[in-house]
Each structure stands twice: as C-alpha cells, then as structure tokens.
C-alpha positions, 0 to 999 in steps of 0.5 A: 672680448670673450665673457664665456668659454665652456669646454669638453662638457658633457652630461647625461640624464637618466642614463641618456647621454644628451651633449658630449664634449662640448666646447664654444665660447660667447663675446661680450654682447653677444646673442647666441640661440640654442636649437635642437628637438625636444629632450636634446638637453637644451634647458640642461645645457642652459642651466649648466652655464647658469651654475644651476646643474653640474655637469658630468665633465668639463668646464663653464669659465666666465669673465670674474664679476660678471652679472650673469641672470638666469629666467627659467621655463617655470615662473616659481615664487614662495607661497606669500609672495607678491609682486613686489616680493617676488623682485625680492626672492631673486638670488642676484647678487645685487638683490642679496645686497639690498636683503643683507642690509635690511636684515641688518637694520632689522636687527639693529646693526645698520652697515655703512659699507653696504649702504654705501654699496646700495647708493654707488649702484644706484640699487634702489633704482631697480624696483623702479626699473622691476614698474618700468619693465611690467608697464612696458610687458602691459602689464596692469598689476599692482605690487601688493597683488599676490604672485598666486592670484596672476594668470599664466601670462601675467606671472611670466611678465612678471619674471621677464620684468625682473630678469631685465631689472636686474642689469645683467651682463649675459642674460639666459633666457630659457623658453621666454615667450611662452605665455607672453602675447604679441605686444610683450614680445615685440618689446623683448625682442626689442630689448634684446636685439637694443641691449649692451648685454650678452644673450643666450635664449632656447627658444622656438621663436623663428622671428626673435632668432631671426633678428637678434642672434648673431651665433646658433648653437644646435643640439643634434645626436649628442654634439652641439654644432655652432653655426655663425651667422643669422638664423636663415644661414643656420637653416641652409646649413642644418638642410645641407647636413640633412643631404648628408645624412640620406647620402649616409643612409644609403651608403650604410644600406649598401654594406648592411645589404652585404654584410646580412648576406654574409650572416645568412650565408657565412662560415658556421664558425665563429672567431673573435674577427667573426664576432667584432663583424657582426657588433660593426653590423649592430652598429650599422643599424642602430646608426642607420635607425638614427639617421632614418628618424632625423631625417623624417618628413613632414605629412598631410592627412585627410579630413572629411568633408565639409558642408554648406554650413560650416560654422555661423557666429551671430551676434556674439559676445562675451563680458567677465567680472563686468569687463567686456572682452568682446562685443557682439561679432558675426561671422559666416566661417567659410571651408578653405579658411585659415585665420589667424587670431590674435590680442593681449594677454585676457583680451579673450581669444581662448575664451572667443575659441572655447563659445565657437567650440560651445565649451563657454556659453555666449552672453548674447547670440548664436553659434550654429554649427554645420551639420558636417563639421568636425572640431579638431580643437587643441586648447593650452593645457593638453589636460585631457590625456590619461596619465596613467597609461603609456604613450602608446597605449594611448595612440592604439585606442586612436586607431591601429590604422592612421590614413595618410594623404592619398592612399599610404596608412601608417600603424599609429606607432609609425605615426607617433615616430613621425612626431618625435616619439620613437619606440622607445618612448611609446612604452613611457606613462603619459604621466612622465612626459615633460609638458613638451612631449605632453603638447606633442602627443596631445597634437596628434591626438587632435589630428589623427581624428581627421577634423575638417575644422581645426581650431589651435590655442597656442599650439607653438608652447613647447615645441620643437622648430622641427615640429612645428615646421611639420605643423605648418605643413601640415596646416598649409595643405589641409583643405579645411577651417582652420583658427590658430591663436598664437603669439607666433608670428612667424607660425601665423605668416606660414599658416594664416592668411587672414586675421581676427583681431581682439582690441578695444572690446571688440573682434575686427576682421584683417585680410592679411597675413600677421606681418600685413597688419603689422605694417598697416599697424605701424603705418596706420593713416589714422595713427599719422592723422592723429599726430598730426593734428596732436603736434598741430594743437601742440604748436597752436598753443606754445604760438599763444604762451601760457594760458591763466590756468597754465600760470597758476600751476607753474605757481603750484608746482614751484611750490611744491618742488620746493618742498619735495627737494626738502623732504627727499634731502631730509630722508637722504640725511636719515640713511646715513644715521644708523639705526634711525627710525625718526622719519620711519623704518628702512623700509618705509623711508626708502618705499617713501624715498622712491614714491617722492624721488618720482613725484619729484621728476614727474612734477620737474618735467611738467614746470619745465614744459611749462617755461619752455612754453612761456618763453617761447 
C-alpha cells in the first residue's frame, strides 16, 4: 500500500536548480536511501517531504493520519532544556498531545478527551521508550542532565532516542550516524532493517545502505534516478550509466571537433541560423564540462619517505575527571601500516590520536617520533581553515603545483576539481562552505602535504559516497602509516587491515579487518564459556529449589507488590478527578505513576523467577 507519492517536484536554491521534476512513491514499510554528491539537495529533498521546505513546484501527498518523523543532520534544543525536556520540545503530534493537556491542567481546565487520548495511546509509554532507546544507543545519561553540557555523540543519541520513541510511521532520517560510535549504530541498523515503519535515510553508511534499503534514490544532474533493488544493484547501475557518459563525452567531442572548425573558418555572416549554431555549440561545452567532472577519477599522491623509526609508544596512558580511558599501551608503529581504531563514544580514541600527534600530553610514558615522519593528521572539527579567504585562495598558498603519482602534476585548482570543488566554487570564502565542503577542502588540505604518516578522526562525516571512495583509493595505494578512527565500517574494511581497540580502560591490538573482529566478537570462545557455565549455575540452582534467603524475598516482594498494585490503582483513580492535586500535580502524579508502574514489573518478574524455581 502506497504511504507516500511526490510528484514533478522541483527546487532551487541560490539561484541553482538542485531536482526538477521529481516524481517517485514509498510503500508502507519501505526503506528507501537518498545518495548523490554533496550540495545535490539531498537534505533539501528530505526536508521537502518532511513538510519543513516548500518546494518551487509539484507535490508531497501522504497517506492521511500518517505518523511522519523528521531527525535532521543538527541536534537543536531550547537553551534550559534537558534530557527529559528536550523528548518534550518534539513537534509530534502525540507529543503535542500530552503538551495541551498539561497546559490544561495547569491552567485549571483539566480535558477529559484528552486524557482519554493520552490513555488509548498509551502516550505516557513514550518517556519510557525515549530510557529505553538511549540505554540501548549506551547512552549513560540522567534526564535531569542539561542538552548543553553533552558531547557531540551523546546529544545525537539523544535525538535518534526520541526519534524512535515517537512510534513513527515513515521515518526520515537525515545523515544519522554521524557522531554515533559502532555500538549505536549497529543498534540503529538493527531497528531499521527489524521495524514495520517505513524509512527514508541520506546517508554515506554503505553497510546500513546495504542492508536495510530495498529502493535507492540518487540525486545526480538535477534529476533523482530510482533504482530498485540493494544497493550493490545500485552501484552496478551508476557504473553502467558512467560508461554512458565517456561514450557521451566522446561523441560530444567529435562534433565540438567540427563545429569549432566551422567557427574559425565559416561564413563572415552572421544569420539568425548562424547564431542558434554557435548557442548548440555553447551547449555542447558546457554539457561536455558536465560530463568531464562526473566522470572524475580517483588518484594517489606521493609521500616522503619513511625511516627506521616511524613512531614508538611507551607506556602510555590517559585518565580524565578520574576515569581512566586507557592503561598503559605500547606499540612500535611500522611503515606500510594501516590500522583501523575503533570504541565507544568518550572511550578515548580522539584523545589516544591527539598524544600520538603530541597535541595532548600523556600521563605516563613516551611517544617518540622518527626523525623522518611527517603527520598528515585530519581531526573531527576541520577548525583550522581561514574563514575569510576563498577556497581557492586557500589551495594557492598549499602550492601552485600539486604532484601526483609518478610523474603527472596537476595546478591546485585542478586538484580541488578532483575533490568536488569546480571553479566556480574556488571563488566562494571558506566562511560559507556548509560543514561538508568545509571537511572536504580540510582533507585535501592534509594530503597535498605529502605526509608519510597519515592519521584520520572520523573522516567519513559529511562526505559524499563518491568522495569517500576516492579516499579509500587513495589510502589503499599510499605506502605509508596510516590510523583511521572511524565509525565507518565498511571505509575500515576498504582501508585498514589491523585494528586498535579501546574497551574496558585499555588499548588491545586485532589483526584483522573490522568485519574479522566483529565475527571473533560475536563468536568469542570466551563469551560462549561464559554462558555456558552461567546457564550451568543456572540449572544447578533451580535442581536445588529456593534457598533460605530466596524464601525470605519471594515474602518480601509479595508484600510489596501488593502495596504497589494499591498505589498505582489509587494514582489511576486521581487522573479521572479533574483538577485533582491531593496526591501531587499532573506532573508529579504521572512522573510518580511511571517510576511505581516499573517498580511494579521489575519486582513482578523477579517473584515470578522465584516460584518458577520453587516449583520445579
């Protein structure tokens, strides 16, 4: 059953034209990914459906009453909000619900109808669900901690938590890995690839894209191309339509070949027919300069060379606020290494990159750096571009000359043309870039260097599929050191064949590709022993009934169960009294409602292991 139908839409930007004439539909449950280069209007064509942007022309119909839920790329919340808050400033429906009903009470006209709304959809389960969702993200936070004072990663958590909890029915999502490590994102493709909704996600995550969508929509010269199937039936397609292009590109150059030959040596006249050939002719070339930048390759650069020593770790190791993140680790890095580093959101790993760089002093230790290493070291932020001079200023004071593998040399404009900045562009302050094409020029700006020792922090935010598979190019042929962080996994399958892992207060060394930990992760021999040996007690102990101290609880908690039932039956009764503050405001009584509600099933399941046991 269709839930979505856009058609002929259009929309333009600053005067650039980013889709015309757009027109594709989404079944209920489906999951469609949105790709294309950056600055396609892939978050524009997101936000359209959302109902967040008008578009210039054409329509957005979707099936009446559906629960439609919008995570954008930046997480945004009032200036006192909390975590519990922040649930609250949601523009949901459901959530709007719950707002006009407490405003209602506040003001002293308590509303039966929407009471009995709350109640029939259960809409107090959602704070519960918001808990669920963050404990299942690992995220350890408390909902009186204030949105501003989380990182990056926990405030994304935070939105993708609410998002969930909000029991939508077409679900956008817009760029949501991005600041979320391995562990939160495995959950959300999980969920994703699991739910009954339907899902639309821009995204550069080639595994979740992989796995989860059944359509891709691409954003390519203006026109979105839907192609059915997996991804990987995606990308055979794009490379067919590429061959396409060169054989374009060349029949374009035939006639261009003949057509300037008529311009230097045609009639002096000039007719109206004369002037509509040279306007085709303008045409021609401005298609052919088109065609020419899609079809762009990838390249590798050189680097210098390396020494005996490349970079030597002793002993070191790393505590904040008295937590340790790491303890003392030591490493011998090697040339021709390309490791993978990866762990939890605050596990450290930018913090581990910024000692090995000497940026962060170690607490204990050394970090010896060969005499002939050179760090072309890329960090989250991009913060050290000049805002206020243009991109391609910018790329001239890197080098009029950029030398390529074995003996081409490109101008530094052509070069930024082969990372998605056209001439155009280069005229543009780097002030005005959007944080995308901000990463993109600060990456090239860590490898024009020539570095022999490359060191990448979540170098994956932001870009483009294309980009980044220029990257892995890139990274794959470069003979030097290489440590990328990422929560990419399958950019650290392309590029990494090792891997550093943070967990538990300490660095361990893998030798494997991310996808070979993974598997000795989920297949760990000691995880297994473990179970083994956890059902074995298990078993022993129902073999033997309940032992003194099980007797007394199962006492216990009958006693207590009864006088939660009491309770929670007495606060049920309190929300059909309007204006009732005997046992508390609203707000009390359903914060007071929720905490005995769990209380209650928590304490019911452990009297019910309990007579299981006794009965056995």
């Amino acid at each position: 059953m269709n839930i979505l139908s856009v058609e002929n839409l259009s929309k333009t930007l600053r005067d650039e034209p980013l889709f015309e004439n757009a027109t594709f539909g989404l079944d209920e449950g489906g999951k469609a990914g949105i790709v294309g280069r950056n600055g396609t209007g892939k978050s524009t064509l997101l936000k359209v459906i959302a109902g967040y942007t008008v578009p210039d022309e054409g329509t957005v119909s979707a099936r009446n009453g559906l629960n439609t839920v919008y995570l954008g790329q930046q997480v945004e919340f009032g200036p006192d909000a909390t975590v519990r808050s922040f649930l609250y400033e949601s523009d949901s429906p459901l959530i709007r619900t719950i707002r006009e009903y407490e405003e209602a009470v506040e003001a002293g006209h308590e509303s039966t109808h929407l009471l009995e709304r709350i109640q029939d959809g259960d809409l107090w389960g959602i704070e519960r669900s918001y808990y669920g969702y963050l404990g299942s993200l690992g995220a350890d936070i408390g909902p009186e901690r204030t949105m501003a004072s989380l990182s990056g990663g926990e405030a994304k958590k935070a939105a993708v938590a609410r998002a969930l909890a909000l029991r939508p029915e077409l679900l956008l999502l817009d760029e949501p890995t991005n600041h979320l490590d391995i562990r939160s994102i495995e959950f959300l493709e999980d969920w994703i690839s699991s739910t009954a909704a339907a899902v639309i996600i821009v995204t550069h995550d080639r595994h979740i894209l992989t796995r989860c969508c059944s359509v891709i929509w691409e954003l390519d010269r203006r026109r979105i191309y839907a192609h059915p199937g997996s991804f990987t039936s995606y990308l055979e397609r794009r490379e067919e339509r590429y061959r396409m292009d060169e054989k374009e590109m060349q029949r374009i150059l035939t006639i261009l070949r003949r057509e300037r030959e008529w311009l230097l040596h045609g009639p002096k006249a000039r007719t109206g027919k004369d002037k509509n050939r040279k306007d085709r002719i303008r045409e021609m070339e401005d298609s052919l300069h088109k065609v020419r930048e899609d079809s762009q390759k990838a390249f590798s650069s050189t680097y210098r060379r390396l020494g005996k020593k490349v970079l030597e770790l002793d002993s070191v190791s790393k505590a904040y606020g008295g937590r340790q993140l790491f303890s003392p680790f030591t490493y011998s890095f090697k040339a021709g290494e390309h490791i993978g580093l990866i762990g939890d959101n605050g596990s450290g790993k930018s913090t581990f990159l910024n000692i090995i760089t000497g940026n962060v002093e170690s607490d204990t230790g050394m970090v010896d750096k060969g005499v002939n290493t050179f760090f072309g070291y890329y960090d989250q932020n991009a913060s050290k571009l000049p805002d206020g001079k243009t991109v391609g200023e910018y790329a001239e004071e890197l080098g009029s000359i950029v030398r390529l593998s074995g003996s081409e040399e490109v101008s530094s404009s052509r070069f930024l043309e082969l990372f998605g900045f056209p001439v155009s562009m280069q005229r543009t302050p780097i002030g005005l870039l959007s944080g995308g094409e901000r990463r993109r020029l600060y990456l090239i700006t860590r490898l024009v260097q020539n570095p022999n020792f490359i060191i990448l922090d979540e170098p994956t935010n932001d870009l483009d599929i294309e980009t980044m598979e220029n990257l892995e190019q890139y990274i794959s042929s470069f003979q030097g050191t290489v440590i990328i962080s990422s929560h990419d996994r399958t950019f650290l399958d392309m590029t990494t064949d090792m891997l550093l892992v943070i967990e538990d207060g300490a660095i361990r060394l893998f030798p494997g590709t991310y996808s070979d930990w993974k598997e000795a992760r989920d297949a760990s021999p000691v995880q297994a022993a473990e179970k083994k040996e956890k059902r074995a007690e298990r078993k022993e102990r129902e073999k033997k009934g309940l032992t003194f101290r099980e007797e007394r609880e199962k006492a216990q908690l009958e006693e207590e169960i009864s006088i939660l039932e009491a309770e929670i039956k007495e606060l049920e009764a309190s929300f059909a009294i309007v204006g009732s503050t005997e046992l508390g405001t609203l707000k009390e009584r359903t914060e007071l409602y929720q905490a005995k509600t769990k209380l209650l099933e928590e304490k019911s399941e452990r009297w019910f292991e309990l007579e299981e046991k006794a009965s056995s």
